[in-house]
PADO-393938 format. One record per residue (C-alpha): residue in one letter; chain; x, y, z. Coordinates in nm, 2 decimals. Example, Ala and Ser with C-alpha at 12.3 -4.5 7.8 and 13.67 -1.06 7.14 Angstrom:
REM PADO-393938
[rec 'a'; 'A'; [1.23; -0.45; 0.78]]
[rec 's'; 'A'; [1.37; -0.11; 0.71]]
REM end
This chain:
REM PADO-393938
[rec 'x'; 'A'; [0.27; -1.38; -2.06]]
[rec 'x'; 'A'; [0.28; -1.04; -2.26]]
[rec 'x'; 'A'; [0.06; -0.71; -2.08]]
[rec 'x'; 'A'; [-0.21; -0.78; -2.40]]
[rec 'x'; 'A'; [-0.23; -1.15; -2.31]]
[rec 'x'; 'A'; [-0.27; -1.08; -1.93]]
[rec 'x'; 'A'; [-0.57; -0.81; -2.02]]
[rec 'x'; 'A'; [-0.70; -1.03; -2.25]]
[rec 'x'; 'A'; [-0.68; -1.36; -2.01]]
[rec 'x'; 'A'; [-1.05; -1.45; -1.84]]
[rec 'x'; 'A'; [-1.08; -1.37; -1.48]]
[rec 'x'; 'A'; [-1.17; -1.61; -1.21]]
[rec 'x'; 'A'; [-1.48; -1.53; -1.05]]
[rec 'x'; 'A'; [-1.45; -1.48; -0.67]]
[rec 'x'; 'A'; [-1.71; -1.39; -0.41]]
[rec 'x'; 'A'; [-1.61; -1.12; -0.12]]
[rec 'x'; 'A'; [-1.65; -1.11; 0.23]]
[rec 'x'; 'A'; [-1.64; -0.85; 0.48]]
[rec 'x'; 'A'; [-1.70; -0.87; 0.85]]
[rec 'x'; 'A'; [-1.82; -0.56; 1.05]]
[rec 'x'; 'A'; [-1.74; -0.59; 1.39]]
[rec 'x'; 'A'; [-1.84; -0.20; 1.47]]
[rec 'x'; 'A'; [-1.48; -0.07; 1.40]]
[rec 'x'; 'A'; [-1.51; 0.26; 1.25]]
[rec 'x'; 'A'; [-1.48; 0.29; 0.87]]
[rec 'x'; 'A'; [-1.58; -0.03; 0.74]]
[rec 'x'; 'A'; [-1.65; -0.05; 0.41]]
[rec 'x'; 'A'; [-1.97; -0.17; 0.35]]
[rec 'x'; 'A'; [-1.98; -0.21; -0.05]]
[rec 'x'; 'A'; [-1.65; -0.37; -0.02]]
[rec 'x'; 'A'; [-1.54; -0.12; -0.27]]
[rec 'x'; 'A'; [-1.16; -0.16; -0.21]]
[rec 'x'; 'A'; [-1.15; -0.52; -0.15]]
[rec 'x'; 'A'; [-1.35; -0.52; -0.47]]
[rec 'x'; 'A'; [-1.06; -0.30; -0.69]]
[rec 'x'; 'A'; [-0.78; -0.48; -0.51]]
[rec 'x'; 'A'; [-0.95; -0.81; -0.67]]
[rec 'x'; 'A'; [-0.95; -0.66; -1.04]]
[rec 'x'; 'A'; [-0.62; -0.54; -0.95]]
[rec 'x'; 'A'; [-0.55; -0.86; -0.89]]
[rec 'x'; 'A'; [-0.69; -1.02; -1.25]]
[rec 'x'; 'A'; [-0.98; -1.18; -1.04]]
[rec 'x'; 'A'; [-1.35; -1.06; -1.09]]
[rec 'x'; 'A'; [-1.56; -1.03; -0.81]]
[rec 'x'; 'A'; [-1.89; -1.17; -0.89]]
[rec 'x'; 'A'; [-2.08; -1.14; -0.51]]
[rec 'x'; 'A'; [-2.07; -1.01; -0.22]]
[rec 'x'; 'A'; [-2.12; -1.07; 0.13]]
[rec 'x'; 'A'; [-2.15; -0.87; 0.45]]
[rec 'x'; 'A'; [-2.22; -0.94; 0.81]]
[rec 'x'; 'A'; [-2.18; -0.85; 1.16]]
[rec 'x'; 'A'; [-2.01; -0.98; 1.45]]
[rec 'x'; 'A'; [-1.91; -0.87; 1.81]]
[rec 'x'; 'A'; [-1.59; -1.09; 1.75]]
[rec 'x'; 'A'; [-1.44; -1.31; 1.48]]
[rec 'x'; 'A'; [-1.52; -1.68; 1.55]]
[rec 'x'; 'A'; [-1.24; -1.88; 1.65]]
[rec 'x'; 'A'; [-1.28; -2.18; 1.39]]
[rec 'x'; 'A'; [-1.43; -1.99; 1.10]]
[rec 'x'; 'A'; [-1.43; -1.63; 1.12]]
[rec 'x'; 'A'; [-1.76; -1.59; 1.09]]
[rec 'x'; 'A'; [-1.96; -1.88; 1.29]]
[rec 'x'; 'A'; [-2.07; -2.19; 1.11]]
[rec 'x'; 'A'; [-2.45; -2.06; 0.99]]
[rec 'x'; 'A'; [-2.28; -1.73; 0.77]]
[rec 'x'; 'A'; [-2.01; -2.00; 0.65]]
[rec 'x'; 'A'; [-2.28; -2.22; 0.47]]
[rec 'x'; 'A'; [-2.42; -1.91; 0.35]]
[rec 'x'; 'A'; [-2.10; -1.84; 0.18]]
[rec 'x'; 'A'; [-2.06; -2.16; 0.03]]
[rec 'x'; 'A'; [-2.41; -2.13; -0.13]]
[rec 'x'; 'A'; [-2.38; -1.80; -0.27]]
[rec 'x'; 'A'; [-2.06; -1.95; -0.39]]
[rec 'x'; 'A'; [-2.17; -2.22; -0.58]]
[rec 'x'; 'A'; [-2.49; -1.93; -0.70]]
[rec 'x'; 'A'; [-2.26; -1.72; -0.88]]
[rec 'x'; 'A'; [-1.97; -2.00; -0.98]]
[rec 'x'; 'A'; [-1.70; -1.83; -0.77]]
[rec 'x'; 'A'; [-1.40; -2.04; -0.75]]
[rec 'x'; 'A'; [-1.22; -1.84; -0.48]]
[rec 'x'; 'A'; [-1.35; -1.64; -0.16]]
[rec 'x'; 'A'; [-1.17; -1.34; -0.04]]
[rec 'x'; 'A'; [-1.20; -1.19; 0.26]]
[rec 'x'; 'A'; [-1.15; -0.82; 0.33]]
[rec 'x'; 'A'; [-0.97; -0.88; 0.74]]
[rec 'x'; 'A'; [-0.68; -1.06; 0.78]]
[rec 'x'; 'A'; [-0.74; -1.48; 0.89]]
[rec 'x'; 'A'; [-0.57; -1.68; 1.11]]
[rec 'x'; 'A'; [-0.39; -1.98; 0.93]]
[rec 'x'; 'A'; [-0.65; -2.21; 1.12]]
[rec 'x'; 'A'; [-0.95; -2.01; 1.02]]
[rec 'x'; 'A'; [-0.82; -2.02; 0.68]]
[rec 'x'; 'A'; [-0.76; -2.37; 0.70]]
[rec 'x'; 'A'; [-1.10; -2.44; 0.85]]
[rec 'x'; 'A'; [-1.30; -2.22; 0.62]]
[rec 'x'; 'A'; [-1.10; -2.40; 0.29]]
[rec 'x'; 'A'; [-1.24; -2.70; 0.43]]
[rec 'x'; 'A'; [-1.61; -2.63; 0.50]]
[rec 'x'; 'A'; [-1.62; -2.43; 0.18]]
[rec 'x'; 'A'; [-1.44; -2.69; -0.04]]
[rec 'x'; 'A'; [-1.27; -2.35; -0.24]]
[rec 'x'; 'A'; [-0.95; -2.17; -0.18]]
[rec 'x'; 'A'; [-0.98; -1.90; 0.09]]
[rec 'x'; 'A'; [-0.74; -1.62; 0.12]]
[rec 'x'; 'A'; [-0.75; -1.27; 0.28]]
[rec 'x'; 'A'; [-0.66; -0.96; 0.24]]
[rec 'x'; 'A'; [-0.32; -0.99; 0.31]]
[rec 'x'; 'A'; [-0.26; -1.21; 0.06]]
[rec 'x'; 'A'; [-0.40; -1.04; -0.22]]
[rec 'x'; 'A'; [-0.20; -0.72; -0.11]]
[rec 'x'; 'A'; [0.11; -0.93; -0.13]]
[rec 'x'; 'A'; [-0.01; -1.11; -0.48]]
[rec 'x'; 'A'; [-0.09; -0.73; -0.61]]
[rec 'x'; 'A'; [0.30; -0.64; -0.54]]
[rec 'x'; 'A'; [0.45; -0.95; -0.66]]
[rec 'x'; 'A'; [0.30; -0.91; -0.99]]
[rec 'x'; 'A'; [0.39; -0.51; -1.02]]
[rec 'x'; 'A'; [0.72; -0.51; -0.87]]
[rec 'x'; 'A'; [1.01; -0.43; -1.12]]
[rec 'x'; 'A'; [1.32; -0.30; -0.99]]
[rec 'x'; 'A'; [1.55; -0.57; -0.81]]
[rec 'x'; 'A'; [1.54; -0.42; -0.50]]
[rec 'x'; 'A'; [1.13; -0.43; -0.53]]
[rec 'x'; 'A'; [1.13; -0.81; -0.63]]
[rec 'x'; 'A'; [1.37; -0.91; -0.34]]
[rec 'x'; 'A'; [1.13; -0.69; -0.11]]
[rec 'x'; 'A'; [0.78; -0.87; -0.16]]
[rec 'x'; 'A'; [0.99; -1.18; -0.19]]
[rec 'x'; 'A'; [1.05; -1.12; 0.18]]
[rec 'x'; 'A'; [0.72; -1.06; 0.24]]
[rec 'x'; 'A'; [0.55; -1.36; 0.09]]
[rec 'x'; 'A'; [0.85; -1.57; 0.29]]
[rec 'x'; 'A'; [0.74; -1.39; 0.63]]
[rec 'x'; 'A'; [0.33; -1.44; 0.54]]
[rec 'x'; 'A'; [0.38; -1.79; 0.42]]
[rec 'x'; 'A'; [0.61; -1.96; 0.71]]
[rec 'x'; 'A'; [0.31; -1.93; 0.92]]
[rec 'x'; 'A'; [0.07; -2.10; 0.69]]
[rec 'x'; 'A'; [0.27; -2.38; 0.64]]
[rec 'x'; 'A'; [0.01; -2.62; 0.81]]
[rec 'x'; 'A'; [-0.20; -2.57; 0.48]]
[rec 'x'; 'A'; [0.02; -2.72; 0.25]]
[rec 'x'; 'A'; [0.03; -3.04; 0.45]]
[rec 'x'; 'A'; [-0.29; -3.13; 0.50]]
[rec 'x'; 'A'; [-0.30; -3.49; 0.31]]
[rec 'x'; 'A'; [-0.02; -3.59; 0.61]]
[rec 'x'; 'A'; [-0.27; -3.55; 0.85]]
[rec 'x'; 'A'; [-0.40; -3.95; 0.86]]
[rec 'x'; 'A'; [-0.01; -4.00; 0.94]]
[rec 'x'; 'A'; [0.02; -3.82; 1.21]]
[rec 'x'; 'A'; [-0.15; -4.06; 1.46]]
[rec 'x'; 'A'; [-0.42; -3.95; 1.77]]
[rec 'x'; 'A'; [-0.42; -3.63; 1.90]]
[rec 'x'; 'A'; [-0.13; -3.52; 2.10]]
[rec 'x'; 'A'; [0.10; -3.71; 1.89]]
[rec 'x'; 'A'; [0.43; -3.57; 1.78]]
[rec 'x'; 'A'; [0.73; -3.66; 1.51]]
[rec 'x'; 'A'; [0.51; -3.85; 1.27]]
[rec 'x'; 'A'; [0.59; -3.77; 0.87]]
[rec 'x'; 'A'; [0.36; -3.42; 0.91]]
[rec 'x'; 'A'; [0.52; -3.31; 1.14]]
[rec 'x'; 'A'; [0.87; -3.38; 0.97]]
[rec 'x'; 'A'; [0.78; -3.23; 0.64]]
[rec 'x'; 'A'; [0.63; -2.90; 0.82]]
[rec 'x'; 'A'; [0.98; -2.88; 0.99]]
[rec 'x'; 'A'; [1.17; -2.95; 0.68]]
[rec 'x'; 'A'; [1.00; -2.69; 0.46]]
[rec 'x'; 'A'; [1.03; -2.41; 0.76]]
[rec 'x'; 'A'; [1.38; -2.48; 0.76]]
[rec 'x'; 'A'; [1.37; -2.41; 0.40]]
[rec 'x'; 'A'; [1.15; -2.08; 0.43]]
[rec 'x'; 'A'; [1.38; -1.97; 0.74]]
[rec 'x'; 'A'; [1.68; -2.01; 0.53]]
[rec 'x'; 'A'; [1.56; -1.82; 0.22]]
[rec 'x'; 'A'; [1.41; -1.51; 0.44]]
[rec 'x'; 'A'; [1.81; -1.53; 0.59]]
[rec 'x'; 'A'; [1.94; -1.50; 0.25]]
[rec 'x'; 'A'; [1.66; -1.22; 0.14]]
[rec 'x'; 'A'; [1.72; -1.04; 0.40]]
[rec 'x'; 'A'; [2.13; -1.06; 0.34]]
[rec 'x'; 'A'; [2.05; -0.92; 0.01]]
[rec 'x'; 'A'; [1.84; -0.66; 0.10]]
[rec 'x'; 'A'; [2.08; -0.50; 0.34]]
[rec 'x'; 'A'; [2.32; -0.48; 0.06]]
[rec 'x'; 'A'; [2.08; -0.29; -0.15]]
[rec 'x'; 'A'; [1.99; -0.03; 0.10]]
[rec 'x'; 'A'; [2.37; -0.02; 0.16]]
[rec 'x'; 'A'; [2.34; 0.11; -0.20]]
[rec 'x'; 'A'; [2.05; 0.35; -0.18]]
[rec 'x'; 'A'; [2.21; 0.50; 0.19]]
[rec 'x'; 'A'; [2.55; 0.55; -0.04]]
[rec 'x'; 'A'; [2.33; 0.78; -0.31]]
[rec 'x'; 'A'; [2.17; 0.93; 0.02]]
[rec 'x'; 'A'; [2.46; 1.08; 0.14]]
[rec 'x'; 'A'; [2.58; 1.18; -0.21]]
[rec 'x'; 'A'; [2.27; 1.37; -0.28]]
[rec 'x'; 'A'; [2.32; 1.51; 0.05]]
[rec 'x'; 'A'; [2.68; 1.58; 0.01]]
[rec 'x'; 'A'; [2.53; 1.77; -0.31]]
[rec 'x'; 'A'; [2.34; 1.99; -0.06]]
[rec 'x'; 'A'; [2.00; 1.88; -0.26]]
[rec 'x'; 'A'; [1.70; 1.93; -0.09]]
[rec 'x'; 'A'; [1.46; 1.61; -0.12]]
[rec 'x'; 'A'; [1.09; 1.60; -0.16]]
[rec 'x'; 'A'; [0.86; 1.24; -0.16]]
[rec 'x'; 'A'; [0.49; 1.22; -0.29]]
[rec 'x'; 'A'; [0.39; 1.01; -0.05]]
[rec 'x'; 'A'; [-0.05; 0.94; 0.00]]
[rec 'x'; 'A'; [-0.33; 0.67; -0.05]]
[rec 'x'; 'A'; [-0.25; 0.42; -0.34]]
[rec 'x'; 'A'; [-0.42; 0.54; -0.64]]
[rec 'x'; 'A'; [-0.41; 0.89; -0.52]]
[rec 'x'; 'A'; [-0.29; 1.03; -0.81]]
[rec 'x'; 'A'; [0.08; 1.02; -0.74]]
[rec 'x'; 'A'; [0.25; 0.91; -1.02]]
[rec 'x'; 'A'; [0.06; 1.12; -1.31]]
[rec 'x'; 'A'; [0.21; 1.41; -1.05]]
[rec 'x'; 'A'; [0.51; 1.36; -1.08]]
[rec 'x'; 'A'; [0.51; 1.33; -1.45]]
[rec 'x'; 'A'; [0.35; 1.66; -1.47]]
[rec 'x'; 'A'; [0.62; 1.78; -1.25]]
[rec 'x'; 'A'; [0.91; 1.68; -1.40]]
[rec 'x'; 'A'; [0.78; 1.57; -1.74]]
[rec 'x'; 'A'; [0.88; 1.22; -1.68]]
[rec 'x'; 'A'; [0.73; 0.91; -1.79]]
[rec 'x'; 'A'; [0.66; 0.68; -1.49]]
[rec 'x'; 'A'; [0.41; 0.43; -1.52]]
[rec 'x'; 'A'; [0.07; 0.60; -1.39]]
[rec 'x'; 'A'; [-0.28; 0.41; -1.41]]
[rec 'x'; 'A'; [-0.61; 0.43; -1.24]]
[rec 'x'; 'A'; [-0.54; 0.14; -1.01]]
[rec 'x'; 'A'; [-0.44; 0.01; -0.69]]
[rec 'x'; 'A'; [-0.04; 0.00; -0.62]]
[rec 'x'; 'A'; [0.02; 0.14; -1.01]]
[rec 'x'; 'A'; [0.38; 0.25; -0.86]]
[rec 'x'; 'A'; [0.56; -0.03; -0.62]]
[rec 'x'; 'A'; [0.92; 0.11; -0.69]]
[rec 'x'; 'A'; [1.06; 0.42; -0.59]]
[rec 'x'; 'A'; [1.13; 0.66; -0.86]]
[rec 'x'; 'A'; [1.35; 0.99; -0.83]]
[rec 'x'; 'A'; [1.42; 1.27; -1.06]]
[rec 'x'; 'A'; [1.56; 1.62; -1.06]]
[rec 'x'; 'A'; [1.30; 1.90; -1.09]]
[rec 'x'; 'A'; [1.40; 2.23; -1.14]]
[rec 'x'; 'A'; [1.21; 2.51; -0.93]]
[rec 'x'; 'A'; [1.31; 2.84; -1.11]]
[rec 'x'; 'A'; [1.20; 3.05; -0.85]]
[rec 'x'; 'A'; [1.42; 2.94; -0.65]]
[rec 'x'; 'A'; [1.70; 2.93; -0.89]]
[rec 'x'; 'A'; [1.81; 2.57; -0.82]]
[rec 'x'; 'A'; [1.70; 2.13; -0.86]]
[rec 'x'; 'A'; [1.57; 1.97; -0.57]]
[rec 'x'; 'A'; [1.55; 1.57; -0.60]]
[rec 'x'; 'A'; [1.18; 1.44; -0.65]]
[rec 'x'; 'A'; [1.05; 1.11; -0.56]]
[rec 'x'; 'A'; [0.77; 0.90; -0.63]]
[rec 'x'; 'A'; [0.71; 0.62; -0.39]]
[rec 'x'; 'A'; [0.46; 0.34; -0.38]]
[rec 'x'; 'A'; [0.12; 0.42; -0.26]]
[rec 'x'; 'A'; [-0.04; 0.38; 0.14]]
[rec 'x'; 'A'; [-0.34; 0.16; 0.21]]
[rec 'x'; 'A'; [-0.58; 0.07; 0.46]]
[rec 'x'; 'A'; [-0.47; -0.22; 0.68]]
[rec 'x'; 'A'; [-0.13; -0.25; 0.48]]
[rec 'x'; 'A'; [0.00; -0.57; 0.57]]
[rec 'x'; 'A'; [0.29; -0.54; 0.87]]
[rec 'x'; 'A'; [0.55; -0.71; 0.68]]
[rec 'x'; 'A'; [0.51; -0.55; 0.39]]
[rec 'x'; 'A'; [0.59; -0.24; 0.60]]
[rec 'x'; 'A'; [0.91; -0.38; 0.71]]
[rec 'x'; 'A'; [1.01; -0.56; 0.43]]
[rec 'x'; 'A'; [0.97; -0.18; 0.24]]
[rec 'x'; 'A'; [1.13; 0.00; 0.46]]
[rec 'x'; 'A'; [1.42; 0.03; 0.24]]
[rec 'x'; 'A'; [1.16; 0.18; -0.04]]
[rec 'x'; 'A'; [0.98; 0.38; 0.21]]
[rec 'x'; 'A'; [1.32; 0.52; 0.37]]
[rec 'x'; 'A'; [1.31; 0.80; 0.04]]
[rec 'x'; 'A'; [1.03; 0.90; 0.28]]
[rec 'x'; 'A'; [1.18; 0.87; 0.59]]
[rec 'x'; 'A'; [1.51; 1.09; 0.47]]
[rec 'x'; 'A'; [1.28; 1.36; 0.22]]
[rec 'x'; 'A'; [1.29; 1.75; 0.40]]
[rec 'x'; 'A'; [0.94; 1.73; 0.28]]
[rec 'x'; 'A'; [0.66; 1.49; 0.17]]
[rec 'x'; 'A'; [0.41; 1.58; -0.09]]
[rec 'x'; 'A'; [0.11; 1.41; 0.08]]
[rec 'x'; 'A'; [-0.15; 1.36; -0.24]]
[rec 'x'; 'A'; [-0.53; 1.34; -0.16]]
[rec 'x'; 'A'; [-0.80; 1.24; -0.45]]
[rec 'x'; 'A'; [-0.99; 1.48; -0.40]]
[rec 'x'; 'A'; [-1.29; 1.34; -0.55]]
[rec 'x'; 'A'; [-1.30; 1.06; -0.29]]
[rec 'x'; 'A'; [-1.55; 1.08; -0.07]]
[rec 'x'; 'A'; [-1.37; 0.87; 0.19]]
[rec 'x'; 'A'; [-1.03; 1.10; 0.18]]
[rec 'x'; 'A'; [-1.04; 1.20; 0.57]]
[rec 'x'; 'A'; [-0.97; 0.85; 0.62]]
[rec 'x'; 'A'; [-0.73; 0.80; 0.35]]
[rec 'x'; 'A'; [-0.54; 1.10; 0.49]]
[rec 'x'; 'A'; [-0.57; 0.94; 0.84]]
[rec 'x'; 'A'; [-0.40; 0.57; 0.70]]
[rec 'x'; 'A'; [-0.11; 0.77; 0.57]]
[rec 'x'; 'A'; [-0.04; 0.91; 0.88]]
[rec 'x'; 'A'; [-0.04; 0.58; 1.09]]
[rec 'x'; 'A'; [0.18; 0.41; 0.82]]
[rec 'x'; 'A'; [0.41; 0.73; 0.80]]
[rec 'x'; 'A'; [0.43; 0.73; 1.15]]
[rec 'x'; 'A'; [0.51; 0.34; 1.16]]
[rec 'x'; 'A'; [0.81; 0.45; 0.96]]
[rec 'x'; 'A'; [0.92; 0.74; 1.13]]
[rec 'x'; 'A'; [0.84; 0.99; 0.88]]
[rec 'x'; 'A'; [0.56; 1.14; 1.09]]
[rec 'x'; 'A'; [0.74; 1.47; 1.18]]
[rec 'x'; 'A'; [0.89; 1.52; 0.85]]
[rec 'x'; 'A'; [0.71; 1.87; 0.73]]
[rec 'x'; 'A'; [0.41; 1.78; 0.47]]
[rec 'x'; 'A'; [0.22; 2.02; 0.20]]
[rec 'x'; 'A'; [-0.15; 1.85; 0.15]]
[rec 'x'; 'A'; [-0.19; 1.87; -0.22]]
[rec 'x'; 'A'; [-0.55; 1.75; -0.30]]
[rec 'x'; 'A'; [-0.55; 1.61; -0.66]]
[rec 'x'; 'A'; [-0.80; 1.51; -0.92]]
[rec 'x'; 'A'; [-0.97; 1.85; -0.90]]
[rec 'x'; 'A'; [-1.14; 1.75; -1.27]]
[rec 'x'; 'A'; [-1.29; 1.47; -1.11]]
[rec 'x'; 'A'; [-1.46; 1.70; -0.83]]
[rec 'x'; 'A'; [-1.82; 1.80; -0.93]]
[rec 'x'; 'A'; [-1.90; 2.21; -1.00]]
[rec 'x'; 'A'; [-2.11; 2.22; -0.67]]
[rec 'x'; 'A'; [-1.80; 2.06; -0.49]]
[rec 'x'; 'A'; [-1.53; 2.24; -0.59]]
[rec 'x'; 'A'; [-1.31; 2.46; -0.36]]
[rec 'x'; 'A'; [-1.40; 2.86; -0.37]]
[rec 'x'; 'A'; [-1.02; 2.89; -0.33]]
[rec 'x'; 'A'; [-0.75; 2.66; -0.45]]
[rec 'x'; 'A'; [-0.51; 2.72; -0.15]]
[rec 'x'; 'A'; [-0.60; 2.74; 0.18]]
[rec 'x'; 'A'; [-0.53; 2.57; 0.50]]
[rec 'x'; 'A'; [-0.60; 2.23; 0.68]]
[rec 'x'; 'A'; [-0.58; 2.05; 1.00]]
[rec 'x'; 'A'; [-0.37; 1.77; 1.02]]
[rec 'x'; 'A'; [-0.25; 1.60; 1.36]]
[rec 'x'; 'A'; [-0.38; 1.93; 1.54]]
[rec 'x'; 'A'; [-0.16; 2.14; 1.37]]
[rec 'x'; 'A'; [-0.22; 2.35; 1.05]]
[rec 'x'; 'A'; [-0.07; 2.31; 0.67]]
[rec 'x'; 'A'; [-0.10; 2.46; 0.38]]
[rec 'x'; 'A'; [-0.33; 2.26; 0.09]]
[rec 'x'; 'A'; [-0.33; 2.29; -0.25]]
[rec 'x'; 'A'; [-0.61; 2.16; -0.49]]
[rec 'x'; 'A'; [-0.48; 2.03; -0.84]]
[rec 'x'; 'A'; [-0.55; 1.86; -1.13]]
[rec 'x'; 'A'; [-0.26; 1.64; -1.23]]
[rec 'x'; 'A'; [-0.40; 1.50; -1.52]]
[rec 'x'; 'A'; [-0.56; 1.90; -1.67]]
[rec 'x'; 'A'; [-0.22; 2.06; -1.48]]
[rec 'x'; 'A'; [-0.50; 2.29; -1.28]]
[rec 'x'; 'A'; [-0.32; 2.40; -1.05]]
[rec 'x'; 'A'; [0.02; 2.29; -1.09]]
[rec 'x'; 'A'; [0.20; 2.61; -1.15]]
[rec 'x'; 'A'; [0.09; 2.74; -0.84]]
[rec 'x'; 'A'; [0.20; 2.39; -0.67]]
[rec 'x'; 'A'; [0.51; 2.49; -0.84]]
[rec 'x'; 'A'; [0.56; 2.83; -0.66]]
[rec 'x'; 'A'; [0.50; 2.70; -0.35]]
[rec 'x'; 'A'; [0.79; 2.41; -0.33]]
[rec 'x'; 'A'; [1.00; 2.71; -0.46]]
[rec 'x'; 'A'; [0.85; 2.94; -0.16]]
[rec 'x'; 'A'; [0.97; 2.64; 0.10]]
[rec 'x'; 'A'; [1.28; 2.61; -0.08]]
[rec 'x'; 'A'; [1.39; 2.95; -0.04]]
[rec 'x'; 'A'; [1.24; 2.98; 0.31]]
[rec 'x'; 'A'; [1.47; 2.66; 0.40]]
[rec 'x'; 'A'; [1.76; 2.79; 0.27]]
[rec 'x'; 'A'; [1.75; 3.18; 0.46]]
[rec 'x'; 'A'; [1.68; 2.98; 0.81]]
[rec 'x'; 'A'; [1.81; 2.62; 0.85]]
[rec 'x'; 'A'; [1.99; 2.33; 0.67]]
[rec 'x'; 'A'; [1.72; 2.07; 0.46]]
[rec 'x'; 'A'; [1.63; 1.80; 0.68]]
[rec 'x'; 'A'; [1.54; 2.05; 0.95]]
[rec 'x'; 'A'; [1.19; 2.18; 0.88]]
[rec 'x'; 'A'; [1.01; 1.98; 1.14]]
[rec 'x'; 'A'; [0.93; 2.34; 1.30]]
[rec 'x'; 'A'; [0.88; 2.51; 0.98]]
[rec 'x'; 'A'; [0.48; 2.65; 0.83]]
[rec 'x'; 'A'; [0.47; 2.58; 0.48]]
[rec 'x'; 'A'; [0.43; 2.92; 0.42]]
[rec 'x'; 'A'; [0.59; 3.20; 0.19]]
[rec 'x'; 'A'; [0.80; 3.42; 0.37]]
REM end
């Protein structure tokens, strides 16, 4: 299907379906499940909220809110439900059958987004993994219609129970093979590693909040032409380029990596870690904020578990808080540099506008100011210790 046909193509109407069980920061509107769905090619047509001390065992959300469901369902002609917390594969299985509609979570639409916006090899062989890993444990779904075989309760080896073992066997064996393949492609990316390292090149990652801003960023920054939208998970695949810092009179290597997310699906962490090793190995990240979001403490705070999963946590950051046009007059910053507190500790922040280039040239100066101030005191890699700060 060509990118016009896909636009073009009618979206399936599905309902969504949060739970608040008094964590903090649930999202009420469902905004992000919502934009995750579009993202998606689905079209969310309803939505549903409700509150719970603790999921049901059977149905997530008791038996009374699941009838609920199914008639606001069949109101509004959604042929899907899409919850925003992660289900059990029995609560999955047990809503699918009281709702008579496909059920899936949030998970699952996460992994759906990056299998349809994945590019590079090493991208496709990355969410392949993931979907393997997230669909081994579901595997009691797609063998319902054995169930009448299978004899009274308790009973064991009947054709069900075959066919479940036979199609693990045939998930196991194609997560071995994934894997196998990955391990020869971060072989690769370790071998340009040390080569950029041999090259004594200092190494900076825009890492943040999917949809953040990253990407039109980096274009401003090195005049490059990676794909940037205003969508979830625009970038999946790691892009690097040279950018030249005059200032500081040399290139440092520049790279644009796919975008954090609340509740990011665990095996999507691992199965990226090659991706998110550019992270991992930078002498600095670029962590960008949208600015114009009112929820960006939060967003800030996700980036910082998920950096942390990695081990990127200690890596030095500079906060740059984009989409300054976006902000309203009575909002925006008296001073576009100043200073903020992340972890308990302070760093420098700098507001821009990626898509005006507000802002920019300053952002500019200041990778040159930590450039120069790496090279008069320690080797790149070692700025754990180091303030952002000009000398």
């Amino acid at each position: 299907m060509s990118s016009s046909d896909s636009i073009n193509a009618p979206r399936a109407p599905v309902l969504l379906v949060g739970v608040d069980f008094g964590l903090p920061h649930f999202d009420s509107d469902l905004e992000e499940l919502g934009l995750l769905a579009q993202t998606a090619g689905l079209e969310p047509v309803a939505r549903l909220t409700c509150k719970r001390k603790a999921p049901d065992a059977a149905l997530f959300v008791g038996s009374g809110k699941a009838d609920e469901i199914r008639t606001l369902a069949q109101m509004h002609g959604a042929v899907e439900v899409l919850f925003d917390q992660s289900l059990s594969p029995a609560q999955q299985r047990n809503l699918e059958r009281h709702l008579e509609l496909p059920v899936n979570d949030r998970t699952l639409l996460i992994l759906e987004i990056f299998a349809q916006r994945a590019r590079s090899h090493e991208g496709k062989l990355q969410v392949e993994l993931a979907r393997l890993q997230y669909l081994s444990t579901r595997l009691v779904r797609r063998w319902t219609h054995l169930e009448r075989q299978r004899g009274g309760i308790g009973a064991r080896g009947g054709p069900g129970e075959t066919q479940i073992e036979l199609d693990r066997r045939m998930i196991n064996d194609a997560v071995k093979r994934t894997k196998e393949r990955l391990v020869k492609v971060k072989r690769q990316r370790s071998t340009q590693r040390r080569q950029r390292e041999r090259r004594d090149t200092f190494n900076i990652s825009l890492v943040g909040y999917t949809n953040a801003g990253k990407s039109t960023l980096f274009n401003a920054l090195v005049k490059a032409r990676a794909y940037a939208a205003d969508q979830l998970f625009a970038t999946l695949d790691t892009t690097t380029r040279q950018l030249y810092l005059g200032e500081a009179g040399r290139s440092v290597s520049l790279s644009d990596t796919v975008g954090f997310i609340r509740d990011l699906p665990h095996g999507l962490v691992d199965a990226f870690q090659a991706t998110l090793q550019e992270a991992v190995d930078a002498d600095l990240l670029l962590h960008v904020v949208d600015a114009s979001n009112p929820n960006f403490p939060e967003q800030i705070d996700q980036v910082q578990r998920v950096l942390q999963e990695i081990g990127a946590a200690d890596i030095a950051q500079l906060l740059v808080f984009n989409k300054l046009d976006a902000v309203s007059p009575e909002q925006r910053p008296a001073t576009l540099q100043d200073m903020y507190e992340l972890d308990g500790r302070p760093v420098d922040r700098l507001f821009v506008s990626a898509r005006t280039g507000e802002g920019v040239d300053a952002l500019r100066q200041k990778l040159a100011q930590t450039v120069l101030v790496a090279q008069a005191y320690m080797t790149p890699g070692d700025l754990t210790e180091l303030p952002i700060q000009a000398p």
